[in-house]
C-alpha angles and dihedrals in degrees: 000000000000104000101030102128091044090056089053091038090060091041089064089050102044095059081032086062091029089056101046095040086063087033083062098042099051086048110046099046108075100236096252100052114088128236115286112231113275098023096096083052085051101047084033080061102041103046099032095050080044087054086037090061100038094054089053090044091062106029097078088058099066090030080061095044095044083064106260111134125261095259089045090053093051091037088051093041095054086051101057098037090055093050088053088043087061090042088050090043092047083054114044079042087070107038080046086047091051087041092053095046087054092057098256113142128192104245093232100036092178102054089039102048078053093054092050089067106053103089086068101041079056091037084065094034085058095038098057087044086054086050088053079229093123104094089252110020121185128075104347094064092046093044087041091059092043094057098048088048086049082050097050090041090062093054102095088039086057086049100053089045089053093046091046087063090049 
């Protein structure tokens, strides 16, 4: 199966991000002060888009081995990583949504307020792939939306490591 290195390849970063955005958290809060508003979205981000990307790296490998074709592996793979990708974007909307109500604003609102946005922008990215409609569907679509989730994910991770130097 074409891709298959690539899908293994993410796996080991996304549990190695996942790993080392909880890793950050625990060590840079003294134990007895409580978490600020906004750091358990962040972590929530970090970790869980890691997760996110380590489950649907993973996913194509046993859907090839348990006999579907190559293009129904990818086809079936966009489908159900579009439809995690709404359910994602429903979730982090409303913890965004609380967070805003109580006052707390992102430190940078434009390139959040972008990023917020990504898991639709992939969620139609994947949709078309699952429809075979891009001009070469197939694994580079699907590779292609896992990156840049792996990519958004790593935002708020980006974020702590620039305000502990600070």
């Amino acid at each position: 199966m074409g891709g298959e290195s690539a899908l293994e390849t993410l796996a080991e970063v996304a549990i190695a991000l996942a790993g080392f955005g909880s890793l950050l958290v625990v060590l840079r809060r003294a134990p007895e002060s409580p978490w600020q508003a906004g750091e358990g979205t962040d972590l929530f981000i970090v970790v869980g888009g890691s997760l996110l990307v380590l489950f649907f790296a993973l996913a194509p490998l046993p859907l090839f081995h348990l006999g579907l074709s190559e293009p129904g592996v990818w086809r079936l793979s966009s489908a159900l990583l579009a439809l995690g990708l709404v359910a994602a974007y429903v979730v982090v909307l409303r913890r965004r949504t609380r967070l805003l109500r109580e006052g707390i604003r992102p430190t940078l609102p434009w390139l959040s307020s972008a990023l917020a946005q990504l898991p639709l922008l992939l969620a139609a990215l994947l949709a078309l792939n699952a429809a075979s409609v891009l001009p070469a569907p197939g694994a580079g679509g699907y590779l292609l939306a896992l990156v840049l989730l792996l990519a958004g994910s790593a935002f708020p991770l980006v974020s702590m490591v620039a305000q502990v130097g600070r």
